[in-house]
Backbone as CSV, one residue per row, in Angstrom:
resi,resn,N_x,N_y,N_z,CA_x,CA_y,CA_z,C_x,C_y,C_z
1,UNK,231.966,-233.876,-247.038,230.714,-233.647,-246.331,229.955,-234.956,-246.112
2,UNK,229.708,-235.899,-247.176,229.217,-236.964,-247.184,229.776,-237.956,-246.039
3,UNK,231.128,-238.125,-246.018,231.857,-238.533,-244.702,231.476,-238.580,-242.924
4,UNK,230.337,-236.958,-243.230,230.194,-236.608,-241.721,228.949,-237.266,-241.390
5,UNK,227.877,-237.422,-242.706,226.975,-237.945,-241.841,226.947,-239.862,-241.945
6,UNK,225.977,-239.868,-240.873,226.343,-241.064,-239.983,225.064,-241.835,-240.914
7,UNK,225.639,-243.118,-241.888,225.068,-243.821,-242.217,224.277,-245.023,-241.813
8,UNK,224.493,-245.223,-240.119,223.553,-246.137,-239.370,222.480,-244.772,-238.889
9,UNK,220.936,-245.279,-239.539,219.871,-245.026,-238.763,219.403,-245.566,-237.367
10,UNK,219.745,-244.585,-235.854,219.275,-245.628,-235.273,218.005,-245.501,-234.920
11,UNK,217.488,-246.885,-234.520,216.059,-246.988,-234.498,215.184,-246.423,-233.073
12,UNK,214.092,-245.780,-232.759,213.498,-245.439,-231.619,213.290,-246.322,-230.688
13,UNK,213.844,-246.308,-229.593,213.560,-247.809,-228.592,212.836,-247.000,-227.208
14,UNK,212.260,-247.377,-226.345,211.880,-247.129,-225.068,210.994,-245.697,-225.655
15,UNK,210.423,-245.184,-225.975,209.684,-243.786,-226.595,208.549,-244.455,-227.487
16,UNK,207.339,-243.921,-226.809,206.295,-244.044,-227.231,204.782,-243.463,-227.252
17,UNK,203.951,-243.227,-228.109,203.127,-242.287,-227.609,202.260,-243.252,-227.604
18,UNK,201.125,-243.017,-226.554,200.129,-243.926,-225.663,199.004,-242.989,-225.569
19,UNK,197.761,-243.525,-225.801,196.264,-242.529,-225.734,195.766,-243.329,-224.153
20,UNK,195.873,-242.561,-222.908,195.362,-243.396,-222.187,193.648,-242.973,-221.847
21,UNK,192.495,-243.825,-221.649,191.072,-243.427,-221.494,191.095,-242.835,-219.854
22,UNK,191.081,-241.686,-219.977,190.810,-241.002,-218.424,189.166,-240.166,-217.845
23,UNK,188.806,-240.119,-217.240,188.257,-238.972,-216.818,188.449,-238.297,-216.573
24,UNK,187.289,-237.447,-217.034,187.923,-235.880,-216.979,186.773,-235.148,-216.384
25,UNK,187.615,-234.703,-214.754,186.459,-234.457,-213.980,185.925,-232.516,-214.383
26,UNK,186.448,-231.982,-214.835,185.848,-230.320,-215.422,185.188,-230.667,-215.930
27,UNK,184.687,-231.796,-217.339,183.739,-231.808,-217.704,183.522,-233.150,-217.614
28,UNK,183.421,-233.703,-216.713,182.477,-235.279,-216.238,181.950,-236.405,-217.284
29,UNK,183.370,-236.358,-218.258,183.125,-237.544,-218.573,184.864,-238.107,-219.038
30,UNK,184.471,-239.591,-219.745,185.889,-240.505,-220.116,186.186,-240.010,-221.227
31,UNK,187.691,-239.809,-221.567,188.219,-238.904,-222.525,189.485,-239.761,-223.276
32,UNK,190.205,-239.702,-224.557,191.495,-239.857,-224.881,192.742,-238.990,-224.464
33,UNK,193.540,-238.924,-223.751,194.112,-238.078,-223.264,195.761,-238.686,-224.236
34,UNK,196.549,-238.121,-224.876,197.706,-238.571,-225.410,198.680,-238.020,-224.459
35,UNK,199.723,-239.358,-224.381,200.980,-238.977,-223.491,202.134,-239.126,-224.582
36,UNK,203.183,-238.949,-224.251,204.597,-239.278,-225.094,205.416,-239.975,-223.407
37,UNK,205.730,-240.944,-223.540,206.293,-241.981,-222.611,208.093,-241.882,-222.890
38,UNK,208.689,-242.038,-221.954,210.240,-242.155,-222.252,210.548,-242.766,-221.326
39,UNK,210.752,-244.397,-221.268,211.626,-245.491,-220.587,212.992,-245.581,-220.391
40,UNK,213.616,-244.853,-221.488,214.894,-244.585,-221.661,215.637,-244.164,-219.927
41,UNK,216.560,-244.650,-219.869,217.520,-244.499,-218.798,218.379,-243.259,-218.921
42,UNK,217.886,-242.817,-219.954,218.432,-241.411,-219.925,217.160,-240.558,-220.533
43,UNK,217.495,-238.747,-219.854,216.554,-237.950,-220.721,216.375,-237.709,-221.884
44,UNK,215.580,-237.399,-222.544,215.457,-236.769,-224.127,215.369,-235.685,-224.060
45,UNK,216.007,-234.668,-224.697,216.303,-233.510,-225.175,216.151,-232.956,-226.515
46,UNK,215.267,-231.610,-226.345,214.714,-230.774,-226.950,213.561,-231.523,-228.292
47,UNK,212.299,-232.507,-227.685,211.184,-232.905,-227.721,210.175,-232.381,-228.684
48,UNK,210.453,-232.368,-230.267,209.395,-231.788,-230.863,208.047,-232.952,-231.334
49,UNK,206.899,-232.312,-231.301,206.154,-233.545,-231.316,205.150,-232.640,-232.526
50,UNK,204.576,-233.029,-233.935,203.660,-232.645,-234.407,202.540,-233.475,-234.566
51,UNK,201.202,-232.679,-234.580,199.968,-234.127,-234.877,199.393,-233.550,-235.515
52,UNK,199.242,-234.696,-236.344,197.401,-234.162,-237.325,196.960,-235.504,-237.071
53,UNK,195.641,-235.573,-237.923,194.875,-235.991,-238.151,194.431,-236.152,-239.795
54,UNK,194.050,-237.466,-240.334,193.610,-236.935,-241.622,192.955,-238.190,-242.568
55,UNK,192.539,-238.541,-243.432,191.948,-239.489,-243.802,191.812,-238.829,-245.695
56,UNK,190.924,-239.612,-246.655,190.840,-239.381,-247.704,190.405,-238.443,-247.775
57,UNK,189.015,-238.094,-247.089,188.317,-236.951,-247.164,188.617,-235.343,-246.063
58,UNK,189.723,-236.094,-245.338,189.301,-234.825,-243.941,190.963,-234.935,-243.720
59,UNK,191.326,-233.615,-243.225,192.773,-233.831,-242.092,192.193,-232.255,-241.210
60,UNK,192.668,-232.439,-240.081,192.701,-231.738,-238.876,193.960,-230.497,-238.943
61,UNK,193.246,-229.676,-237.709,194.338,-228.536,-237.418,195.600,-229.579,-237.323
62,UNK,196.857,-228.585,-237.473,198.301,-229.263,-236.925,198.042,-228.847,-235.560
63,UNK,198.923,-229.780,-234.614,199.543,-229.078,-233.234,200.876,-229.466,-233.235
64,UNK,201.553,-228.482,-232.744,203.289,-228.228,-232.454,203.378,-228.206,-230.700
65,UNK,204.356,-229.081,-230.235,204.212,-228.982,-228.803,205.689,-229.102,-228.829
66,UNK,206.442,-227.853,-227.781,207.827,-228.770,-227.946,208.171,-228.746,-225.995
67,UNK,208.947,-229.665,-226.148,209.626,-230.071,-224.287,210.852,-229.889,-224.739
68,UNK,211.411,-229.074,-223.590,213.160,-229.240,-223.471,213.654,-230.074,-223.535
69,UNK,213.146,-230.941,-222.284,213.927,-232.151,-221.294,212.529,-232.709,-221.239
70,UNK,212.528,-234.475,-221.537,211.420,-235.308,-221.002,212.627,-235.914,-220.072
71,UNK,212.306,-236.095,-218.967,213.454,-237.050,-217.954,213.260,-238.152,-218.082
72,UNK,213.744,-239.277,-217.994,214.135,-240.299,-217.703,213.263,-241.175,-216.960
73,UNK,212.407,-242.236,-217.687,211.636,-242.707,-216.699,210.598,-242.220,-216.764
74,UNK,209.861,-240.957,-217.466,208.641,-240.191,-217.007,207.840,-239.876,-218.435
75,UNK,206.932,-239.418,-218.121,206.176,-238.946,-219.623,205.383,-238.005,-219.279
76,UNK,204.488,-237.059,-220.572,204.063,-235.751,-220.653,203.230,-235.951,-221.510
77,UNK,201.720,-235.175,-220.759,200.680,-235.110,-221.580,200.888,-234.532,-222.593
78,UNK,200.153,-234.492,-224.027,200.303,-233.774,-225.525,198.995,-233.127,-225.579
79,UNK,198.052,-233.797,-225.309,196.754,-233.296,-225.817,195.639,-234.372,-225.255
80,UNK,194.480,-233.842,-225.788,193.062,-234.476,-225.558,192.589,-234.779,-227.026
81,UNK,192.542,-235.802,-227.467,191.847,-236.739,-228.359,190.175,-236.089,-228.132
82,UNK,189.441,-235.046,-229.227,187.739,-234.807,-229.092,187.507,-235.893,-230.173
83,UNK,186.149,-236.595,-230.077,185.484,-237.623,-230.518,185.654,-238.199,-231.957
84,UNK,185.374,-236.126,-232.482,185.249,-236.286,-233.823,186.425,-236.428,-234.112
85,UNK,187.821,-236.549,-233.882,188.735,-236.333,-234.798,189.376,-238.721,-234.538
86,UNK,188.479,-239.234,-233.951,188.352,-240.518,-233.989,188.311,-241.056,-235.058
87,UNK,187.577,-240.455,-235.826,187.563,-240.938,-237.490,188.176,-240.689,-238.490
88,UNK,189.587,-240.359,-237.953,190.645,-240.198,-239.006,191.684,-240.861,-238.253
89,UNK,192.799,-241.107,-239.257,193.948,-241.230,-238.483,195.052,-240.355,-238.035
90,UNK,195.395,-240.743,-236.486,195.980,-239.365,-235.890,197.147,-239.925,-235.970
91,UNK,198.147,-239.017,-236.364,199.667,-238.851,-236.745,200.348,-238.432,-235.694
92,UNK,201.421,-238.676,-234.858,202.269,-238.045,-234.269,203.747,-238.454,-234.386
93,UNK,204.324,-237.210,-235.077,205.890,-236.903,-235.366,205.989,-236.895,-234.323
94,UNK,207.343,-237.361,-233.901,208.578,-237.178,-232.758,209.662,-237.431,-232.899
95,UNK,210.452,-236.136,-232.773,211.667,-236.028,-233.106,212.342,-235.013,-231.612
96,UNK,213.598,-235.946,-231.259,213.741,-235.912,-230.295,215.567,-236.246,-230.237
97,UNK,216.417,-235.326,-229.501,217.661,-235.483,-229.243,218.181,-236.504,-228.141
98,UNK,219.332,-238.013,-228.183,219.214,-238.512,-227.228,220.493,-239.416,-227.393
99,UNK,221.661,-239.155,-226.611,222.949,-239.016,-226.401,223.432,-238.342,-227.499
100,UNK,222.813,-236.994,-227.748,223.806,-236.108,-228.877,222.763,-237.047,-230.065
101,UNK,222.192,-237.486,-230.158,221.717,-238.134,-231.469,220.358,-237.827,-232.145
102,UNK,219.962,-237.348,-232.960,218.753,-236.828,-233.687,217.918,-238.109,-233.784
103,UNK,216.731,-238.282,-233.094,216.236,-239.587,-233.249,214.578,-239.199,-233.563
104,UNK,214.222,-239.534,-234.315,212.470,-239.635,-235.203,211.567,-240.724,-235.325
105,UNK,210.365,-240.612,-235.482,209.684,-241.643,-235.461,208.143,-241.205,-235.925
106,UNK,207.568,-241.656,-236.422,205.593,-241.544,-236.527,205.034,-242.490,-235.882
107,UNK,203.990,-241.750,-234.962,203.256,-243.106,-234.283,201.862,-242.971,-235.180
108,UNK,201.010,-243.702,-234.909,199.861,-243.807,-235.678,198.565,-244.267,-235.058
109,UNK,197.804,-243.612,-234.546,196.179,-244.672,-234.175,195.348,-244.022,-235.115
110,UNK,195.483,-246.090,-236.242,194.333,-245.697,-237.284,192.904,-245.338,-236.930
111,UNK,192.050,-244.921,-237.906,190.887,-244.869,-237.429,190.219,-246.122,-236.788
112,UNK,189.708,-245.997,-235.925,188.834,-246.619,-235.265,189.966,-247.635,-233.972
113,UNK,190.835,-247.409,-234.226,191.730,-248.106,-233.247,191.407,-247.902,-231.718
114,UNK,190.852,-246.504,-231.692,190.894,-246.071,-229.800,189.315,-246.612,-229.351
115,UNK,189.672,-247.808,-229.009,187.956,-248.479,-228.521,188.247,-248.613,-227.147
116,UNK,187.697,-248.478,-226.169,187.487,-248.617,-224.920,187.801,-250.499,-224.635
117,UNK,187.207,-250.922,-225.654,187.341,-252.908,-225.358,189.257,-252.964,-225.684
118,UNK,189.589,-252.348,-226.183,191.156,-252.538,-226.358,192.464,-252.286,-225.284
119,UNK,191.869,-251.274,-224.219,192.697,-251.057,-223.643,193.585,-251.988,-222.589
120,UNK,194.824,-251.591,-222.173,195.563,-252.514,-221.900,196.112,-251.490,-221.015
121,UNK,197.029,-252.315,-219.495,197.936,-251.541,-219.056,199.093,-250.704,-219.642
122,UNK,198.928,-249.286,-219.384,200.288,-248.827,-219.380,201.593,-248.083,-218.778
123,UNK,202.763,-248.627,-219.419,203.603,-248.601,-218.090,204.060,-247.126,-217.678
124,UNK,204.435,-246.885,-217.014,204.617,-245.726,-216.262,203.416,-244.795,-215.707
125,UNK,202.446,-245.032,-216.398,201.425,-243.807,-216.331,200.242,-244.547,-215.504
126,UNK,200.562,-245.596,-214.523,199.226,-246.022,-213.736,197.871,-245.842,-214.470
127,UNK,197.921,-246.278,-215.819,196.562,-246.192,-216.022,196.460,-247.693,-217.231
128,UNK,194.915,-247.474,-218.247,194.911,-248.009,-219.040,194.791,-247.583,-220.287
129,UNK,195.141,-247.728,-221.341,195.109,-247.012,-222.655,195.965,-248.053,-223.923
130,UNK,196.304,-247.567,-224.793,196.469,-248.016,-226.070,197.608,-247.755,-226.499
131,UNK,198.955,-248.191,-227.158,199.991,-247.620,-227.478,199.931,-247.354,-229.124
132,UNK,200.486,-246.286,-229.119,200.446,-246.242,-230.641,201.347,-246.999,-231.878
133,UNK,200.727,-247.337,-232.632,201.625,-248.376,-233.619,202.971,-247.545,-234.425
């Protein structure tokens, strides 16, 4: 049994989750909006993503989001970042299938990381925002 599994971990490349600052015209103002990005030249398959939030004193609801297929080249909103949950740090699992291969990762924006003075281009998504560490 030990034989079958595959003792190289490989590492997450081109996959990334990104908070980009948008407006949000239903309710008229600038928002954190989280994407999950895939550069990869190929799709990712069957896309589970979990988030919290949490700090010494506080952690947040979970959210479970799952995608079949992210294609190639493209990315998919997760959620909306509300103010208060700024003051913790937000967690996002991703675990994600990609040539037959089980591939994982945690992204992380510590607290206080999502400042408006930080943002930077990001790629695919015509906008500006923050990538997660």
């Amino acid at each position: 049994m030990k034989k079958d599994i595959d003792k190289h971990i490989p590492e997450v490349e081109h996959v990334y989750v990104a908070a980009a600052f948008e407006y949000n015209s239903a309710f008229k103002i600038d928002e954190w909006t989280i994407y999950i990005v895939n550069e990869n030249h190929e799709a990712l398959e069957t896309v589970l993503v979990v988030s919290k939030g949490e700090s010494k004193s506080k952690t947040t609801s979970i959210l479970r989001k799952k995608l079949e297929v992210l294609p190639a080249q493209s990315f998919a909103k997760l959620e909306f970042l509300h103010e208060d949950v700024l003051e913790v740090d937000n967690i996002f699992q991703v675990t994600y299938f990609l040539d037959g291969k089980l591939m994982h990762k945690d992204f992380r924006f510590p607290k206080g990381a999502l400042k408006s003075e930080h943002l930077k281009a990001l790629p695919l998504l015509n906008s500006k925002g923050i990538i997660a560490e």
